[in-house]
N, C-alpha and C positions, 0 to 999 in steps of 0.2 A: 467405410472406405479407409484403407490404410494411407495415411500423410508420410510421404518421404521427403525428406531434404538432405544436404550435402553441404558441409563445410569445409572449409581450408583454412588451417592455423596461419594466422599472420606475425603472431608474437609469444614470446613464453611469457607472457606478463600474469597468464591466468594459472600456471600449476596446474592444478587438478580438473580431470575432466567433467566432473559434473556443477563446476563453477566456470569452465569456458563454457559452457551450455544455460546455464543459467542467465547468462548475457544475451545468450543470443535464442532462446526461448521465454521471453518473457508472459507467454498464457500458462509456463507450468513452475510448479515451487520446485524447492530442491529437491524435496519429499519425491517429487514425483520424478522429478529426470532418476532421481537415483533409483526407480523403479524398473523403468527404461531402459537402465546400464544394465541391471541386476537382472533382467529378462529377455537381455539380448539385443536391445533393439539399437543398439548403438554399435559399431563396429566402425576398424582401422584396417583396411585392407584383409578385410575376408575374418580378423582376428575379435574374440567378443571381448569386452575390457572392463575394468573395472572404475567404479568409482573415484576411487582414488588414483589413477594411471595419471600421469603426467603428460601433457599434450605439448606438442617441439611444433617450434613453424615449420610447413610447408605438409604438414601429416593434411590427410583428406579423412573428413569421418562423413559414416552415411548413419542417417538416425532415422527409423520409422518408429510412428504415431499410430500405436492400431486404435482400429475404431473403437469407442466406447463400449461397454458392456451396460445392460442393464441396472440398475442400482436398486430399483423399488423406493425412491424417493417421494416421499409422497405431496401433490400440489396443494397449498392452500391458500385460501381466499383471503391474504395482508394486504391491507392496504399500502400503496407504491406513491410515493412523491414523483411523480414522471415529469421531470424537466422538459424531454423534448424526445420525440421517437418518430422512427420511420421505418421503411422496409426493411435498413441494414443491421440499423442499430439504434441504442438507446440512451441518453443519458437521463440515471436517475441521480434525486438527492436522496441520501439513507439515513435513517433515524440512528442516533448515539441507544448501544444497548441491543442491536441488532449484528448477527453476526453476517459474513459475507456469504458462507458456503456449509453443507452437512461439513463432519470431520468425524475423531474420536470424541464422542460421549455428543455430541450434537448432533441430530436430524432431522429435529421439527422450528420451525419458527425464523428461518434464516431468510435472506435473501433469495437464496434461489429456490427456497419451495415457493415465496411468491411468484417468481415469475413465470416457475412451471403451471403456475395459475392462467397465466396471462397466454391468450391465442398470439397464434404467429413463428413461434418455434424459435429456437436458439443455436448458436454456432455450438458443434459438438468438438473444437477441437481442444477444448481447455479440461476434459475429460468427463467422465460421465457425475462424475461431483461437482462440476462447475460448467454447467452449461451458460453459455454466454460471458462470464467471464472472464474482461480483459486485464483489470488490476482490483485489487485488493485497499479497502481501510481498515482498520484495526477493530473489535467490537464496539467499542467506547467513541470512537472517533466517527463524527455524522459529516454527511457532506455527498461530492459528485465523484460519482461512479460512472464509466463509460460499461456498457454491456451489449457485445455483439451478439445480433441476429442470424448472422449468416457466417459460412467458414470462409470465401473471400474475406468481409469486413475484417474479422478477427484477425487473419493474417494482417493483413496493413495495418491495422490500430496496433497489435502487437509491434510490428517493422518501427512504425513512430514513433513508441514509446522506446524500442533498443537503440535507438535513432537519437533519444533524448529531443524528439522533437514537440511532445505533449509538455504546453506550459501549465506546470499542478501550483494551485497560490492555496496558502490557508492561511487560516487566524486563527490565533492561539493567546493563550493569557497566560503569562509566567510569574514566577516567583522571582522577584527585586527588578532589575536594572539593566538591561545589559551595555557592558561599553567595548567600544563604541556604540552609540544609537543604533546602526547598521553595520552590516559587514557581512561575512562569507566564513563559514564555518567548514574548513576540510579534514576530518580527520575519518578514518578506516576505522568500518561499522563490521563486527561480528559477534559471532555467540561467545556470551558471558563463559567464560574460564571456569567457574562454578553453577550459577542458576541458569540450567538449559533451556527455562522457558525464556530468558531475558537475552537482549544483546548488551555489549557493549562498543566503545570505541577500542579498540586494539592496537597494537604497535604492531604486534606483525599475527597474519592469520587473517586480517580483516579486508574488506572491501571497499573500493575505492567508494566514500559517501562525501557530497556538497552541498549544501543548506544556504540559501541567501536568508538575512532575515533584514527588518527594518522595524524599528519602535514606531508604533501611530498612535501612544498614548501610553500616560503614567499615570497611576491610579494608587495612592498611597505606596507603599514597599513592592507595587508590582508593574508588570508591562503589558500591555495588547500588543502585540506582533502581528507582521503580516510578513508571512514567509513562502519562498518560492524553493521545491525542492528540484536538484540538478538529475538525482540517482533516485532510484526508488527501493531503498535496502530497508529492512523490516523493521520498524519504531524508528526510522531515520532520526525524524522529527524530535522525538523524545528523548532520545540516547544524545544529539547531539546538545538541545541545549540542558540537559543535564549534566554533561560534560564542561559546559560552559558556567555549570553553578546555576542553570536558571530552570528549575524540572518543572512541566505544566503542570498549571494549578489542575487538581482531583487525580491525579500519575499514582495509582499505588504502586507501580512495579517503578516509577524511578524518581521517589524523593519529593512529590507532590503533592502530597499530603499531611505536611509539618505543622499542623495548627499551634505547636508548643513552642512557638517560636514568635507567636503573635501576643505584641503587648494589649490590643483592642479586642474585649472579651465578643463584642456585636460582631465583629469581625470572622472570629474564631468561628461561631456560630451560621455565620452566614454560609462559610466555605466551605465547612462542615456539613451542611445540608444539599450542596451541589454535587449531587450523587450521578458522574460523569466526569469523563478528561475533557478539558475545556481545548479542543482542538478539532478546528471545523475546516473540512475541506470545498473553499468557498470558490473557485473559479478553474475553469480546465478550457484550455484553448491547444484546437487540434485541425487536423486536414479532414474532409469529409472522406471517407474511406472509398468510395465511389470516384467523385468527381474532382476533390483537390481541394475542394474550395474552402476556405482558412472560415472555421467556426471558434464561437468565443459562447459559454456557458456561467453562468453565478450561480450563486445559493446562500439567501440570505442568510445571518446567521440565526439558526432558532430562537425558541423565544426563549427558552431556560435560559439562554446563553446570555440573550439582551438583558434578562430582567439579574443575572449577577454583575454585570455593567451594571446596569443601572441602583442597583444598590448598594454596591462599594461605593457609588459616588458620591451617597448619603451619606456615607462614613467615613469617608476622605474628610 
């Protein structure tokens, strides 16, 4: 079944069309609205547009969502950390090392070949590569995932997430200090000017990104964090406080993994053997997509995670 909707620009704050849509389709990446564009499925009064077309308030755009096509993805039997599930939906915790969804050069071992495992069905509107669904963590990065069951839930999970109304907390472990202890980090998140797999923060081209973060512990030259993200732009987390001089410990893509900078050889060794970005997606509080009713979700942090805590503090 083909999904339509309708928009109305209310501002030119977004340029380009397929980043005002990115806001307000938060079940598909860019990758795919620009599919969308490039297939038609986007129009401005009868006219087809391009990715790049510049959106002015008060323009009306109609966008349809054809239904999925087959993909031949095939299910298999991974074991699933299941937080909490029901008819609508589900939240799991994801192991670090697991990725979220098939793509290029990935189709077996992901997230959603397990859950094509798992009876009960999934919401098709995040496309036929991401059934169910609603946000994304990074391969490296373990933690809770909300994943819809049905194309109602998806829709409203999705609505409260462009709503900014899903509170996302993680914990993370950085390199040095940061000051102040706490604070709010705003700076515009985009693609790196050179390395197109990386982002970075940008002065102009980038997206509006907000990061609260708060120190809940100092452990020799480093910090445990506990951060709350505002936006949900791609490596937020890691672009921004590498920006700030502070890149998570095991980060090969931004700066966190500097062992040549450590005077403690045990040290060296230890962090060096922590094969994962120490950044854990540890609580998600949201509206039940049904009934309203305000849910709160954790996930402790794994045990790799505890037992690097817990040995830095031998060497502290």
């Amino acid at each position: 079944m083909v999904r339509r909707m309708e928009f109305r620009v209310e501002d030119s704050g977004h340029g380009r069309l397929d980043r005002y849509l990115l806001d307000r389709l938060p079940g598909e990446s860019r990758a795919s609205i620009q599919r969308l564009i490039a297939g038609g499925h986007v129009r401005l009064e009868g006219r087809v547009l391009k990715a790049s077309t510049k959106v002015r308030p008060g323009d009306r755009l109609r966008v349809e969502i054809p239904e999925p096509v087959a993909t031949g993805i095939t299910p298999e039997a991974i074991p699933l950390n299941i937080v909490h599930q029901e008819a609508s939906f589900m939240v799991i915790s994801k192991p670090s090392g697991m990725v979220v969804h098939p793509g290029a050069g990935r189709r077996t071992g992901t997230l959603v070949n397990a859950l094509l495992a798992l009876e009960g069905g999934f919401s098709g509107i995040g496309g036929a590569l991401r059934p169910g669904i609603v946000h994304r963590l990074d391969r490296e990065t373990s933690g809770l995932l909300i994943v819809a069951r049905t194309d109602p839930a998806h829709r409203n999970l999705s609505a409260q997430l462009a709503r900014r109304e899903v509170k996302k907390i993680y914990l993370t472990l950085v390199w040095g200090h940061p000051v102040p202890s706490r604070g709010r980090i705003e700076a515009p998140v985009g693609r790196h000017p050179v390395s197109r797999t990386r982002m970075a923060v940008r002065t102009s081209g980038g997206r509006l990104a907000v990061t609260d973060y708060e120190t809940l512990e100092r452990i020799g030259g480093f910090a445990l964090l506990r951060v709350r993200i505002h936006t949900g732009r791609t490596h937020q987390i890691r672009v921004h406080l590498k920006h700030r001089g502070h890149p998570v410990v095991g980060d090969r893509d931004y700066g966190g993994r500097r062992f040549s900078s450590l005077s403690n050889p045990a040290m060296e060794r230890l962090l060096a053997s922590f094969d994962r970005l120490a950044l854990h997606a540890h609580s998600l509080e949201f509206h039940h997509p049904e009934s309203g009713e305000p849910l709160a979700f954790e996930s402790p942090l794994p045990r790799e995670f505890l037992t690097l805590l817990e040995e830095m503090r031998k060497l502290h």
